[in-house]
C-alpha positions as CSV (number, residue, x, y, z in Angstrom):
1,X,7.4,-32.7,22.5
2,X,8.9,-30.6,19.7
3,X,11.8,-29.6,22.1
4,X,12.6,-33.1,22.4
5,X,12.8,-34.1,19.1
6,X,14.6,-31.1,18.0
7,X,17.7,-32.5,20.3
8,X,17.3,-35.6,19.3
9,X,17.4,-34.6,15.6
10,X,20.4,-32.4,16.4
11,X,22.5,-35.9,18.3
12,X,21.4,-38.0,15.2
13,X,22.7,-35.6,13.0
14,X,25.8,-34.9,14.4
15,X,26.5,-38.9,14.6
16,X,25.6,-39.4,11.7
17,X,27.7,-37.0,10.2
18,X,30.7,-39.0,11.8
19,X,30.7,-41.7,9.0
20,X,30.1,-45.1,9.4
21,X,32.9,-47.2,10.9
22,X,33.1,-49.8,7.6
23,X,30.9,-52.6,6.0
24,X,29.5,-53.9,8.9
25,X,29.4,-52.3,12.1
26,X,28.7,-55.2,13.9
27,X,32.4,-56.6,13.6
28,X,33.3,-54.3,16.1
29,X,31.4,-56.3,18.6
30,X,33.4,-59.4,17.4
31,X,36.6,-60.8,18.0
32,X,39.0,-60.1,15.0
33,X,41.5,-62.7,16.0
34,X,41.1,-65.6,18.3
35,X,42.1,-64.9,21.9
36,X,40.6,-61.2,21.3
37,X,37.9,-60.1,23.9
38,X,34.5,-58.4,22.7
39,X,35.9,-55.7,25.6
40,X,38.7,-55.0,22.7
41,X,35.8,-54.0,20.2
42,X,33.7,-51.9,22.4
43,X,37.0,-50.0,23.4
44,X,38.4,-50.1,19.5
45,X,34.9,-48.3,18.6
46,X,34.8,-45.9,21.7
47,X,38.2,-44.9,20.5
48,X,37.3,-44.9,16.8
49,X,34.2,-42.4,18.0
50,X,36.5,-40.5,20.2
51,X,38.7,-39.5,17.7
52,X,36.0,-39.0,14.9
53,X,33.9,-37.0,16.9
54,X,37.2,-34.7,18.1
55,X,38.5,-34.1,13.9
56,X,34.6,-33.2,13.6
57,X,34.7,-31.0,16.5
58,X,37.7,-29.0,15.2
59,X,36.1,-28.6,11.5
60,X,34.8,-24.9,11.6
61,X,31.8,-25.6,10.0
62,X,30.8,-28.1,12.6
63,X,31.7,-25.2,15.3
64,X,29.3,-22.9,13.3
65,X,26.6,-25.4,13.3
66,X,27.2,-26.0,17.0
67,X,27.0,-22.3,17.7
68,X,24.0,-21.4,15.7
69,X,22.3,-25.0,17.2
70,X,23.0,-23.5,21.0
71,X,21.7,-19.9,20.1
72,X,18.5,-21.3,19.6
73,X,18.2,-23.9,22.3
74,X,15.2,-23.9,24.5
75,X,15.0,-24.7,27.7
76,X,12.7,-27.8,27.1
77,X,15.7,-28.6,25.0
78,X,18.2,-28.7,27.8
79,X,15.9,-30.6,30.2
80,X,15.5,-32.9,27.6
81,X,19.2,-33.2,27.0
82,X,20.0,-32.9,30.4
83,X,17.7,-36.2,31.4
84,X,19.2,-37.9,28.8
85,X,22.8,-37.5,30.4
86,X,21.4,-38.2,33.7
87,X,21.8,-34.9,34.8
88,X,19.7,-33.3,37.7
89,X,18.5,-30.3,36.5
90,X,14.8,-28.1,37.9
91,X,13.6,-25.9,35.5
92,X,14.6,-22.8,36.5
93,X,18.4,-23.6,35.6
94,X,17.7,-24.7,32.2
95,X,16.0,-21.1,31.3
96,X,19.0,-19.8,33.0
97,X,21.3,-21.9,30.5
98,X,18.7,-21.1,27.5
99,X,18.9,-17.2,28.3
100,X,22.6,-17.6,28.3
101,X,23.0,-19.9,25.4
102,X,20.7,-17.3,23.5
103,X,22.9,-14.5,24.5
């Protein structure tokens, strides 16, 4: 529903505000030198992500964005965020969160 595609409009923006990671991001799935494992890229990108996605988190405009994103979550919102983490939650604890996210 529109709940749903409100959170996943917020993710997709906030990834995508990352930045790329170069030309061709499938080179992080490849070797770069001969001998390297395709383990090495998935754990040079996680790291590359890691750290993009921390500098982002400290920008104050990204924590305003955050802010103003959770005072207006619903609580079809959470669930929907919530099942996409694989976490457990009924109903009645994601109005809970909602209310408090809301203030």
């Amino acid at each position: 529903g529109e709940d749903e595609e409100s959170a996943g409009d917020f993710a997709s923006t906030m990834f995508s505000s990352l930045g790329g990671f170069g030309a061709d991001p499938t080179s992080l799935w490849k070797p770069s030198s001969p001998g390297q494992t395709k383990n090495s890229g998935m754990e040079t990108m996680a790291k590359s992500l890691l750290k993009k996605l921390s500098q982002k988190i400290q920008n104050e405009s990204t924590q305003e964005s955050i802010s103003q994103y959770l005072r207006s979550t619903t609580s079809g919102q959470i669930l929907s965020l919530a099942t996409m983490a694989g976490i457990p939650i009924d109903k009645s604890q994601s109005e809970r969160l909602a209310r408090y996210a809301n203030g």
